[in-house]
Kinemage of the C-alpha trace (Angstrom):
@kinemage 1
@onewidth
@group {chain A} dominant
@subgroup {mainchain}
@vectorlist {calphas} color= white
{ca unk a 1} P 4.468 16.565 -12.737
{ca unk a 2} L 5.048 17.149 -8.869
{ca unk a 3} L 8.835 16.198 -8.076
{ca unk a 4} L 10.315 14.564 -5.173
{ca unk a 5} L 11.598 17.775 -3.979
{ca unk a 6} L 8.320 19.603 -3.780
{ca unk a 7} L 7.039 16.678 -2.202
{ca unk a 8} L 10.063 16.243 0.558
{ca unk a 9} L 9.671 19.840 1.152
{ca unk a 10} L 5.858 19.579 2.199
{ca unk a 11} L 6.828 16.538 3.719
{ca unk a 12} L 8.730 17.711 6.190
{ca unk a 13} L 6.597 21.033 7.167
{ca unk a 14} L 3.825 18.687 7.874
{ca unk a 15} L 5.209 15.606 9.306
{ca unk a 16} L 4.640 16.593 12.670
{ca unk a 17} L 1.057 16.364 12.069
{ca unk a 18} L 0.591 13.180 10.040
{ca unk a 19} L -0.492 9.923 11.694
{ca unk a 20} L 2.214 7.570 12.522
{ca unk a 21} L 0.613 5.305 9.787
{ca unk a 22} L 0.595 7.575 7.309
{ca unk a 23} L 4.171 9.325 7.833
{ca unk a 24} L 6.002 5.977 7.636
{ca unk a 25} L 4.290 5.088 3.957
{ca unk a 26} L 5.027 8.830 3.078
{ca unk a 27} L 8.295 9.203 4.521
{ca unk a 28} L 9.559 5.589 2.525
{ca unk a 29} L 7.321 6.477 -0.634
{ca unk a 30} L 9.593 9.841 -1.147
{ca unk a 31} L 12.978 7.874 -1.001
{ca unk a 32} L 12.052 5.197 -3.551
{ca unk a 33} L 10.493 8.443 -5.569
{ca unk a 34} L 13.931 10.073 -5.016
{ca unk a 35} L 15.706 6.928 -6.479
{ca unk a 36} L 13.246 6.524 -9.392
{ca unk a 37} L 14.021 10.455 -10.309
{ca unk a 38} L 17.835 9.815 -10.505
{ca unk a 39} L 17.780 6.664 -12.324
{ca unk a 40} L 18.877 7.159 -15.698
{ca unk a 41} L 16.692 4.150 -17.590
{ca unk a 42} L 13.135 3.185 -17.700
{ca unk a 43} L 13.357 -0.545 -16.438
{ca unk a 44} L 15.107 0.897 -13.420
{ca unk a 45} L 12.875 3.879 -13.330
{ca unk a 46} L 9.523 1.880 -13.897
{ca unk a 47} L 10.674 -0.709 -10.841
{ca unk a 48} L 11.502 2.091 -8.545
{ca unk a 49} L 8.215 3.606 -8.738
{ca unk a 50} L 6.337 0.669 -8.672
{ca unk a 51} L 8.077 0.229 -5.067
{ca unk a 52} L 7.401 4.122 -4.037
{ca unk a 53} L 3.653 3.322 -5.209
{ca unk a 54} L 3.535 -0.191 -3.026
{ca unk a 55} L 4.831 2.106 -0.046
{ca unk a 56} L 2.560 4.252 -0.459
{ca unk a 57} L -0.842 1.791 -1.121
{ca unk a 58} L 0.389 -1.702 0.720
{ca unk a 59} L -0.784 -2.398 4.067
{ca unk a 60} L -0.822 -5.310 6.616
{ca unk a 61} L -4.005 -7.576 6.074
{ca unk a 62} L -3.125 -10.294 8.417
{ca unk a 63} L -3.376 -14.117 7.004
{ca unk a 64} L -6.653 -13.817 5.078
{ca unk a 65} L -4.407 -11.846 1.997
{ca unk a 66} L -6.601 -9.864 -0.352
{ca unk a 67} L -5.585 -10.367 -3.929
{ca unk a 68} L -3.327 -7.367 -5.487
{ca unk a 69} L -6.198 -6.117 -7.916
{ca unk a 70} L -8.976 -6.198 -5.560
{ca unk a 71} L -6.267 -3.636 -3.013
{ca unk a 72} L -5.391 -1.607 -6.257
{ca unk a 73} L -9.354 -1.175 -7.176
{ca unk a 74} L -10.055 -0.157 -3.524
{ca unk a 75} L -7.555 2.127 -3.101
{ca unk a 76} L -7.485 4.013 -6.084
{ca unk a 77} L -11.310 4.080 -5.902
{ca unk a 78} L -10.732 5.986 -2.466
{ca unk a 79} L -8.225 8.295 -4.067
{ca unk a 80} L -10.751 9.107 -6.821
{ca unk a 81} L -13.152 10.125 -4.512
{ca unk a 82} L -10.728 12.156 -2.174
{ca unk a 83} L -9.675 13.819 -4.921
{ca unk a 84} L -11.101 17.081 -4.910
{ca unk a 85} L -8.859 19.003 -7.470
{ca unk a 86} L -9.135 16.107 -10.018
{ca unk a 87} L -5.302 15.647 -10.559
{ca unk a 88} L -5.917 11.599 -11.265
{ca unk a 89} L -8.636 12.576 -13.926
{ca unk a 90} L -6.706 15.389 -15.307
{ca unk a 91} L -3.627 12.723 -15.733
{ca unk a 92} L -6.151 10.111 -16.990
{ca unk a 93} L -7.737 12.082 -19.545
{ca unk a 94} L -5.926 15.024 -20.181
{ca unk a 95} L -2.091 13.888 -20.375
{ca unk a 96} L -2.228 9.791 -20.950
{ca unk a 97} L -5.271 8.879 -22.740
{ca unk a 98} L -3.355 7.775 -25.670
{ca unk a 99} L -0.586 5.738 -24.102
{ca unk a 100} L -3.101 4.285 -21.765
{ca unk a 101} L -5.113 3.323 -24.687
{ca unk a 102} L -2.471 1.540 -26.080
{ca unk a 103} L -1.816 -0.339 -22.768
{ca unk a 104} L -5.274 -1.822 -22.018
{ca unk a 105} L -4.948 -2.845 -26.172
{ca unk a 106} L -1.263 -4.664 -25.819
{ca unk a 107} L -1.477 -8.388 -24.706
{ca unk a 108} L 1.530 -8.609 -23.672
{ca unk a 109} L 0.448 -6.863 -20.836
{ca unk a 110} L -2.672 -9.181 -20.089
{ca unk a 111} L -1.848 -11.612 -18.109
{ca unk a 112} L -3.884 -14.933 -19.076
{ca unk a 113} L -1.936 -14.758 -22.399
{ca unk a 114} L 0.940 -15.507 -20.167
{ca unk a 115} L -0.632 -17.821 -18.566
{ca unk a 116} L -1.782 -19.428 -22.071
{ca unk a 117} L 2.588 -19.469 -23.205
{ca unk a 118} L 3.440 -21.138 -19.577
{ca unk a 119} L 1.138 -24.141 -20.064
{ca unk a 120} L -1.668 -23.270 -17.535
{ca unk a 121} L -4.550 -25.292 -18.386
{ca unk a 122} L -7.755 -23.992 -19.251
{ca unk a 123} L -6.068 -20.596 -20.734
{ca unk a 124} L -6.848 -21.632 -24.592
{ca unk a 125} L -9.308 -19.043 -24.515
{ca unk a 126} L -7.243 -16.427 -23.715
{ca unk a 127} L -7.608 -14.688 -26.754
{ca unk a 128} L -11.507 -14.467 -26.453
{ca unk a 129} L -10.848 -13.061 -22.363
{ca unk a 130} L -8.903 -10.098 -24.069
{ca unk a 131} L -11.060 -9.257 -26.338
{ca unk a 132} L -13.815 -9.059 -23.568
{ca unk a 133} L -11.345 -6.994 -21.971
{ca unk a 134} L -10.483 -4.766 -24.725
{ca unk a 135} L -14.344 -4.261 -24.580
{ca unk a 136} L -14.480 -3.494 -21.378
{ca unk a 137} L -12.019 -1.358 -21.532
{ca unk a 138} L -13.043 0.773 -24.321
{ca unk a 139} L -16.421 1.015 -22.585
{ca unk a 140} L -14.350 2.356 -19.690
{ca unk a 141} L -12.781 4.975 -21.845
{ca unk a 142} L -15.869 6.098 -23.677
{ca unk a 143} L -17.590 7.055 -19.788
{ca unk a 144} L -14.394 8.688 -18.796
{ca unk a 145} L -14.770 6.050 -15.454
{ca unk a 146} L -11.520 7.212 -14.072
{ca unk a 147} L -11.854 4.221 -11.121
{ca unk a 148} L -12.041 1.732 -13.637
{ca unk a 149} L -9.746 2.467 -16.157
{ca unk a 150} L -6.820 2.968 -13.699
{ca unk a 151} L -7.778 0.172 -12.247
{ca unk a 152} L -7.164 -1.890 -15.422
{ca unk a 153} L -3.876 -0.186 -15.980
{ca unk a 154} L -2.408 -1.033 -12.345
{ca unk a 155} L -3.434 -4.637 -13.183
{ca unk a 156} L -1.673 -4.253 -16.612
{ca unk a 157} L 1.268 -2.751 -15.194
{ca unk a 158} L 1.283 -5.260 -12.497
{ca unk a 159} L 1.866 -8.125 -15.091
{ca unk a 160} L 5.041 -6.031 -16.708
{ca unk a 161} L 6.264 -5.411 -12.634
{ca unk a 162} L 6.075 -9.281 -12.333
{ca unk a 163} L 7.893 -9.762 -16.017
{ca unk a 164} L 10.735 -7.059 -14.569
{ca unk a 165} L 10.979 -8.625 -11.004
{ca unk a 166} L 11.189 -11.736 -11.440
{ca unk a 167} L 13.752 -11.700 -14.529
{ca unk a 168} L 11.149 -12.774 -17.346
{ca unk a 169} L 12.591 -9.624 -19.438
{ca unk a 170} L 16.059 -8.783 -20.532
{ca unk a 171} L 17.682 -5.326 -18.986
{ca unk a 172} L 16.862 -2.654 -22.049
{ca unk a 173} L 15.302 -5.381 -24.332
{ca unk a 174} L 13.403 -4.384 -27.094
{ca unk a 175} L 10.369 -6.541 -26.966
{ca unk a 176} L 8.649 -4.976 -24.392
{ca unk a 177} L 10.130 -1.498 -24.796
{ca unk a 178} L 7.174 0.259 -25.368
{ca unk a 179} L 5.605 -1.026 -22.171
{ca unk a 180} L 7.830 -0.738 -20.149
{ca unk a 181} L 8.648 3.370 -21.485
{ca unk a 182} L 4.762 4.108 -21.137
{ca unk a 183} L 4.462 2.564 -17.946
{ca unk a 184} L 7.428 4.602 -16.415
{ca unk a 185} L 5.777 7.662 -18.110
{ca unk a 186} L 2.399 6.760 -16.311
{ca unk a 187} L 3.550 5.955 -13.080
{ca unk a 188} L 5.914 9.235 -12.951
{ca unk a 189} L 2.993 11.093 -12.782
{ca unk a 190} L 0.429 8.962 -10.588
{ca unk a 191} L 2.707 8.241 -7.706
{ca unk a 192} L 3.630 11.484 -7.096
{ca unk a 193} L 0.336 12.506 -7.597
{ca unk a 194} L -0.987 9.724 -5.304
{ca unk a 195} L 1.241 10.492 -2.211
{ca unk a 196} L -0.351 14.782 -3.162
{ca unk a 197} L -3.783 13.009 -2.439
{ca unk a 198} L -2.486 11.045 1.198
{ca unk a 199} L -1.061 14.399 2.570
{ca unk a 200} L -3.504 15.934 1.819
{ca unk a 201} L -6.190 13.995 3.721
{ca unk a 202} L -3.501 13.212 5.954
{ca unk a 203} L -6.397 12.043 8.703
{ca unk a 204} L -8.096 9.203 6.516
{ca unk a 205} L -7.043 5.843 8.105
{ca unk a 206} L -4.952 4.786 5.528
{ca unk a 207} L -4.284 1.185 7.722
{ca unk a 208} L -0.837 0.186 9.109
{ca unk a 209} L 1.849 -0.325 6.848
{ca unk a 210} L 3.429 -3.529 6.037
{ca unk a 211} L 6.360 -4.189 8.020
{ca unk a 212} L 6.320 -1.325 10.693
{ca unk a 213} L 8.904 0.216 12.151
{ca unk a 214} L 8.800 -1.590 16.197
{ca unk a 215} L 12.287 -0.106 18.448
C-alpha cells in the first residue's frame, strides 16, 4: 500500500510541473488521504477516503450533470488503460478478490433493495435485479474485466457512502460492519493507488476540478 507520505513527498518534487488542474485535485486528494491515515475507525476512515477519491475523480460538468456511475465507469476505465504497471489489476485480483467477491454478493450494498424498504414503486423486483447482478458480476470475475468489476464495486460502495453520509447507519453499528471494514480496506489501497496513476500521466486532461480555487 503506497502511504500519504510517499505520496506528499513525490508530490511536492513534481508539483512544479503538474497542470494547474491536476495539482489542485492532487494537492486536496493527499490531505483527505492524510486524515483517512490518522483516523482511528473504519466509518471515519471509509468516509475520508471516499472524499480523497471524489478529489481526486470529480470534476465540473456544467448543468447537464452526468450520473455518479456513468463518471466512476469512465474514469476508472481511463485509469485501467493508463495503467501501465497494472497496480489496479494487481489490487483487483491479487490482494481483494475475496472481499470484493463478497461485496458485489451482499445486498445490502445494492441499492434497488433500498429502494424496495423506502417504498419506491416499481422496486418489487428487486430481488430478481440482484440476482442479474450477481450474474453479471460473477461473469465479470470469471474474465478478470478489471473495468467492470471496479466499476460495480464503486457503485456498491457508493450506496454504503450514501448510508454513512447521510446518517442511515449508526457510528460503529454492527449491521453493516462488514461493509463498511471491507470497503475501508478496498479503498485504502485504490485511492492511493489512483492518485500513483494521475502523477504519473500528469499531462492527461484530467478536466477542471469542482469548485476551483479563483483569488
Amino acid at each position: 500500500m503506497i502511504s500519504y507520505q510517499t505520496l506528499k513527498a513525490r508530490q511536492r518534487a513534481e508539483r512544479d510541473k503538474y497542470p494547474e488542474h491536476l495539482s489542485l485535485r492532487v494537492h486536496r486528494a493527499l490531505s483527505w488521504l492524510n486524515r483517512a491515515e490518522q483516523c482511528q475507525d473504519d466509518d471515519g476512515r471509509f468516509i475520508f477516503l471516499w472524499i480523497a477519491f471524489n478529489a481526486a475523480y470529480a470534476k465540473e460538468t456544467g448543468e447537464d450533470r452526468t450520473p455518479d456511475g456513468l463518471l466512476f465507469s469512465e474514469f476508472l476505465a481511463q485509469l485501467v488503460k493508463l495503467d501501465t504497471a497494472n497496480q489496479l489489476y494487481s489490487i483487483v485480483w491479487d490482494q481483494y478478490a475475496g472481499p470484493i467477491r463478497l461485496l458485489l454478493n451482499n445486498q445490502f450494498v445494492f441499492q434497488p433493495y433500498w429502494n424496495f424498504q423506502n417504498g419506491h414503486p416499481d422496486t418489487e423486483n428487486w430481488e430478481e435485479r440482484f440476482t442479474h447482478a450477481k450474474i453479471a458480476s460473477n461473469s465479470a470475475l470469471s474474465r478478470q474485466d478489471t473495468v467492470k468489476v471496479l466499476s460495480i464495486v464503486f457503485n456498491r460502495l457508493y450506496t454504503l457512502r450514501n448510508q454513512l453520509i447521510h446518517g442511515g447507519a449508526t457510528f460503529g453499528g454492527k449491521v453493516n460492519r462488514q461493509q463498511v471494514t471491507d470497503g475501508a480496506r478496498i479503498l485504502s489501497h485504490i485511492v492511493p493507488c489512483i492518485m500513483t496513476i494521475m502523477m504519473d500521466n500528469a499531462q492527461y486532461p484530467w478536466g477542471e476540478a469542482c469548485y476551483p480555487v479563483k483569488l
